[in-house]
NUROKOL-140129 format. One line per field, with one value per residue: residue number from 1; x, y, z of N, C-alpha, C, O in turn. Coordinates in Angstrom, 1 decimal. Each point is the difference from the previous one (the first is absolute). Layout:
# NUROKOL-140129
seq: [NUM:...] $
npx: [X:...] $
npy: [Y:...] $
npz: [Z:...] $
capx: [X:...] $
capy: [Y:...] $
capz: [Z:...] $
cpx: [X:...] $
cpy: [Y:...] $
cpz: [Z:...] $
opx: [X:...] $
opy: [Y:...] $
opz: [Z:...] $
END
This chain:
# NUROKOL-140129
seq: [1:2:3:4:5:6:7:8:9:10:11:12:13:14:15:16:17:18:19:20:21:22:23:24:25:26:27:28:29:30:31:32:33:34:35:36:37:38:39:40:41:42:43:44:45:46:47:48:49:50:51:52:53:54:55:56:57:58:59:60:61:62:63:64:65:66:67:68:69:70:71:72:73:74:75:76:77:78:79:80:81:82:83:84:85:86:87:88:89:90:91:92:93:94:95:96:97:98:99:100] $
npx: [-45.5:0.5:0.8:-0.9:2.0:-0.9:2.4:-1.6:2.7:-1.8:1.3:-0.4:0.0:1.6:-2.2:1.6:1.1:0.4:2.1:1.5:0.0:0.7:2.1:0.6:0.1:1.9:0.6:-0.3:0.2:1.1:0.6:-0.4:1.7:0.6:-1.3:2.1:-1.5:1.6:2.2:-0.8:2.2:-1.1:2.4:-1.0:1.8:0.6:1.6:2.3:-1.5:0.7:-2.1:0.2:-2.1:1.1:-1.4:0.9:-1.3:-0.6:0.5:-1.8:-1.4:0.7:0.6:-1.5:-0.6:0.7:-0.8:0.1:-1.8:-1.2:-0.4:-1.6:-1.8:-0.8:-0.6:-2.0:-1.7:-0.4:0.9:-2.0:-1.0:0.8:-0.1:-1.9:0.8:-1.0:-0.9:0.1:-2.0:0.9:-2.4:1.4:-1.7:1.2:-0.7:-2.0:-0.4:-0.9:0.0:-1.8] $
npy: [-59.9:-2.1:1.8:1.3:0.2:-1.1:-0.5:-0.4:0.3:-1.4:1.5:-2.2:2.3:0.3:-1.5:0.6:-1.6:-0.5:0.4:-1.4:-1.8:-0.3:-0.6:-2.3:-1.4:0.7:-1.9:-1.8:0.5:-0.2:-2.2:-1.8:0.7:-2.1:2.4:0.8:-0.1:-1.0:0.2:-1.7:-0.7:-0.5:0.5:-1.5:-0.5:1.5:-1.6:-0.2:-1.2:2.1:0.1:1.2:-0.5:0.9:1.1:-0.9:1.7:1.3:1.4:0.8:-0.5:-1.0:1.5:0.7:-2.0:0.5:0.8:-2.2:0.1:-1.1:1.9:1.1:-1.5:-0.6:1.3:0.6:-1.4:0.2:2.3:-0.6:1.0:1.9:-2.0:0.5:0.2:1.8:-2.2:2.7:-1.4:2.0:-0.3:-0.7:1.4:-2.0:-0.7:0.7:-1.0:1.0:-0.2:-0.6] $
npz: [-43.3:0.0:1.2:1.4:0.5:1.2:-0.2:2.2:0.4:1.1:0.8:0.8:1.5:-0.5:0.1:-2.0:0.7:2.3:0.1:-0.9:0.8:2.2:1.1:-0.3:1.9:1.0:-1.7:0.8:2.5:1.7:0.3:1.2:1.3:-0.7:-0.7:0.7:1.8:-0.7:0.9:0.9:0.1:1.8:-0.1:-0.4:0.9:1.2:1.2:-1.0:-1.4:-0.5:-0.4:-2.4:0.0:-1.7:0.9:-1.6:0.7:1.6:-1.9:-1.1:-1.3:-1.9:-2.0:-1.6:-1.7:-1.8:-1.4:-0.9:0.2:-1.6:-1.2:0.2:-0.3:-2.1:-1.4:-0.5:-0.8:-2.1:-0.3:-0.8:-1.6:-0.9:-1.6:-0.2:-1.5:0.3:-0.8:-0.1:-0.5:-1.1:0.6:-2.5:-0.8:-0.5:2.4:-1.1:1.8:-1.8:2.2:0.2] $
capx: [1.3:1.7:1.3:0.9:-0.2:1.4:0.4:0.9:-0.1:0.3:0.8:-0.5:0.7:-0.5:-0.4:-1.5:-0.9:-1.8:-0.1:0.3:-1.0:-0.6:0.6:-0.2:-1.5:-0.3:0.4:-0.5:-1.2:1.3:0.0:-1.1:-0.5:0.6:-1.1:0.9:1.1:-0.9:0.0:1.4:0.0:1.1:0.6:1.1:1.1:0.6:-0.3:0.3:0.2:-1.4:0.2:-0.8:-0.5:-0.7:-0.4:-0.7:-0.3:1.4:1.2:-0.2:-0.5:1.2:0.4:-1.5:0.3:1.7:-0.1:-1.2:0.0:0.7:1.1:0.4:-0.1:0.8:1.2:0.4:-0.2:0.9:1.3:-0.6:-0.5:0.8:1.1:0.4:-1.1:-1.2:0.6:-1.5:0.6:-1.1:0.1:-1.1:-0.6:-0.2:-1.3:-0.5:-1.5:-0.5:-1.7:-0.8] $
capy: [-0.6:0.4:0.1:0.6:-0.6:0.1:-1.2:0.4:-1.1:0.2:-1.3:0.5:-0.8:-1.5:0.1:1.3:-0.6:0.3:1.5:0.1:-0.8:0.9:1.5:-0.2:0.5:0.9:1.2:-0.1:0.9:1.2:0.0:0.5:1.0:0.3:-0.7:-0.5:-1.3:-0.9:-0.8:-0.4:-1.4:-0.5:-1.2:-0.9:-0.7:-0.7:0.5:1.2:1.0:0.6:0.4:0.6:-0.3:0.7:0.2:1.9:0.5:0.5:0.6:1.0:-1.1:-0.5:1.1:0.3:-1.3:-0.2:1.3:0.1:-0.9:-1.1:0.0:1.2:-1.1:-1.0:1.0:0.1:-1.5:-1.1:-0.5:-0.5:-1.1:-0.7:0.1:0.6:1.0:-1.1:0.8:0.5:-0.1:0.6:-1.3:-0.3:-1.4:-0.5:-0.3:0.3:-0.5:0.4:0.1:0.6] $
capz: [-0.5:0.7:-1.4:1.0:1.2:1.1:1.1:0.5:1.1:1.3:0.3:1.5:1.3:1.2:0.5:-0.2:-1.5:0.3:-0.3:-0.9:-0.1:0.5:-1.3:-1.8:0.5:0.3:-1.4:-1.0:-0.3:-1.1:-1.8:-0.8:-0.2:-0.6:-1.2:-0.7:0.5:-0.9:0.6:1.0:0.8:0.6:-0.9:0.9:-1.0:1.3:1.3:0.1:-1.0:0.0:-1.4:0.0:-1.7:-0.5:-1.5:-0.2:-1.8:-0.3:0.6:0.8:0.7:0.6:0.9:1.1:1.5:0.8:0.9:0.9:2.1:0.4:-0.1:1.3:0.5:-0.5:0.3:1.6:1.0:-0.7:1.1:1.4:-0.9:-0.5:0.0:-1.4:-0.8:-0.7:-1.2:-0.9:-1.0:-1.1:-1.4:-0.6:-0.3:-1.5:-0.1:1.5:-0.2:1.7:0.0:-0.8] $
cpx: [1.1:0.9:1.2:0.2:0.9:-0.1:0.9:0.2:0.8:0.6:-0.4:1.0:-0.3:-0.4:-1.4:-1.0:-1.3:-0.3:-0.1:-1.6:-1.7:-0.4:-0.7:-1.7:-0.6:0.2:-1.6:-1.3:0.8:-0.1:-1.6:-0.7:1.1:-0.1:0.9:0.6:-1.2:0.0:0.7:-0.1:1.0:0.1:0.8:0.6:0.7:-0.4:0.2:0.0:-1.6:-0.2:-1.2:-0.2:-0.8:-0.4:-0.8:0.0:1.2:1.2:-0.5:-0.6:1.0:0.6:-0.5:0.4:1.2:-0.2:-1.5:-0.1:0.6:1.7:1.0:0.1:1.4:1.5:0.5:0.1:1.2:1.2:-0.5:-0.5:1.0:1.5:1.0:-0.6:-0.9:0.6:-0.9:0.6:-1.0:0.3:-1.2:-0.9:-0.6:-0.8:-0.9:-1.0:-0.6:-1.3:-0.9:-0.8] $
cpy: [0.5:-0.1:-0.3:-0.7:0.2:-1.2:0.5:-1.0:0.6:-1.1:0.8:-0.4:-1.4:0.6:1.3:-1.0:0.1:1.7:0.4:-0.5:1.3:1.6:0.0:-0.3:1.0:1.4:-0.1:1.0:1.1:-0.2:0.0:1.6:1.1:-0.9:0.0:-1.3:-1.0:-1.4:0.1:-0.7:0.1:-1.4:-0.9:-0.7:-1.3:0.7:1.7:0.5:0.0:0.9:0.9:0.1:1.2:0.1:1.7:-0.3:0.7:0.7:0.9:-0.8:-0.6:1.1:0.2:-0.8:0.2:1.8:0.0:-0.3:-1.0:-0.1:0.8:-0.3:-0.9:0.4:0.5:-0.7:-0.2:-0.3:-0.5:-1.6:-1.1:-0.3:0.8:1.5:-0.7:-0.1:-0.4:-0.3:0.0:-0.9:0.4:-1.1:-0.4:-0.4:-0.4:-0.7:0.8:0.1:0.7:1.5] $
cpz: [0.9:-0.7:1.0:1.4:1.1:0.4:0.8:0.6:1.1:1.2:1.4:0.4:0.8:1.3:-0.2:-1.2:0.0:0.4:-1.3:-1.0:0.1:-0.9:-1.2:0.1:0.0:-0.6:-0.8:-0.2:-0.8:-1.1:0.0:-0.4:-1.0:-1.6:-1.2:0.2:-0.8:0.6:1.2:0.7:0.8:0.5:1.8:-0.8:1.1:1.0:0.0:-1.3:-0.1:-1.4:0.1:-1.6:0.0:-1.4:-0.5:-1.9:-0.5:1.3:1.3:0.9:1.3:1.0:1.3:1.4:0.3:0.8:1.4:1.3:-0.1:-0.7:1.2:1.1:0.4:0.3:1.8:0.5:-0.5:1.3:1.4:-0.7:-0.8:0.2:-1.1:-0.5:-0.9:-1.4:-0.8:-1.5:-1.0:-1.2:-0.6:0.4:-0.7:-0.6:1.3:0.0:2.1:0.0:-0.9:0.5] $
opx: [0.2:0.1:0.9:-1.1:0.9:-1.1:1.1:-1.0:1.0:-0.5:0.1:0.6:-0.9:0.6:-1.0:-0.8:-0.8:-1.1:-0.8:-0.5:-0.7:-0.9:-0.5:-0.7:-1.1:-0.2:-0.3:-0.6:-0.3:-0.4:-0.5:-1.0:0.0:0.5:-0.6:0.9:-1.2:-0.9:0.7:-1.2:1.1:-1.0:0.8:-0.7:-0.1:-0.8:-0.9:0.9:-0.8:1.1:-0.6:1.1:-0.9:0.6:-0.6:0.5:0.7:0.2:0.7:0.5:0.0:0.0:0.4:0.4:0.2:0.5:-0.4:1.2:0.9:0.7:1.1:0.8:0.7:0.8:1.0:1.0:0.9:0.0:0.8:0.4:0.0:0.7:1.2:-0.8:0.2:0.7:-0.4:1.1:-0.9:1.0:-1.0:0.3:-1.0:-0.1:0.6:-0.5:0.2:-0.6:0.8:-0.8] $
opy: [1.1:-0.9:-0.8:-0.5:0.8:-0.4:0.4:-0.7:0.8:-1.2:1.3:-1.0:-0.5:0.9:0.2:0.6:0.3:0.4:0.9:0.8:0.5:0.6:1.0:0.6:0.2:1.2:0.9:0.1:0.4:0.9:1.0:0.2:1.2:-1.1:-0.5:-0.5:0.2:-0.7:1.0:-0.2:0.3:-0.7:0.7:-0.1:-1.2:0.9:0.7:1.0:-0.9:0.3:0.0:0.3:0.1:-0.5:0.8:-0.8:-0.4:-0.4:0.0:-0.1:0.2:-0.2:-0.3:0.4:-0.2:0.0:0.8:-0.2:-0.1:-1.0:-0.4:0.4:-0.1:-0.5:-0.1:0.0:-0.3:-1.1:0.1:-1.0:-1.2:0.7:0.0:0.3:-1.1:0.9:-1.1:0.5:-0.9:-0.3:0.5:-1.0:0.7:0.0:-0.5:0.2:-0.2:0.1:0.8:0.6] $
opz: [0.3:-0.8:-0.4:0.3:-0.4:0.3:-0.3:0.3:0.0:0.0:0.1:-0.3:0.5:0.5:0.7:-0.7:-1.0:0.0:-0.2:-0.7:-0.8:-0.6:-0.4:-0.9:-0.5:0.4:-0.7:-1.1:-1.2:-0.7:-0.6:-0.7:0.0:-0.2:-1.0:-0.7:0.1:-0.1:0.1:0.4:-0.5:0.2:0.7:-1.0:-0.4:0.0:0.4:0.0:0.1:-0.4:1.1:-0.6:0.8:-1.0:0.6:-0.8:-1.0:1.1:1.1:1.1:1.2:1.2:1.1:1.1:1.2:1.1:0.7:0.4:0.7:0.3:0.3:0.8:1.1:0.8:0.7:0.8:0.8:0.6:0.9:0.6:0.1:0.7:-0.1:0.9:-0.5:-0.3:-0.3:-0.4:0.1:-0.6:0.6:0.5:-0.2:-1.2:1.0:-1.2:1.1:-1.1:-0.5:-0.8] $
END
């Protein structure tokens, strides 16, 4: 069951979009080894906004992924990657259908 989530969005510099792209590839052995993360997707939206969907059971859980590699990650690349700071936003979630 997931209770818990993060939506983050990310706006690439012009011209780092396939860095940026790369990067979010290349997050994903990170979250799998990380057995609180119940879901995660990364997201293309347009040419330059890019997204990250997470999902967790609960709070520590959640904790756990935002103090982890691809949060730490994310953070250092950010002023080379983006136009902005990433903006990490903690949502309920209300209802979920996910694999078995």
């Amino acid at each position: 069951m997931v209770a818990l989530g993060l939506l983050v969005l990310l706006e690439a510099k012009l011209g780092k979009e396939a860095e940026v792209e790369s990067f979010l590839n290349g997050a994903l052995p990170l979250v799998e080894a990380e057995p609180g993360t119940t879901a995660w997707f990364a997201l293309r939206m347009s040419p330059t906004l890019f997204g990250i969907f997470d999902a967790f059971p609960d709070e520590s859980s959640r904790d756990s992924h935002l103090s982890g590699e691809v949060a730490k990650a994310l953070m250092e690349q950010a002023p080379d990657l983006f136009a902005a700071p990433p903006a990490i936003n903690k949502i309920n979630i209300l209802a979920a259908k996910l694999p078995g």
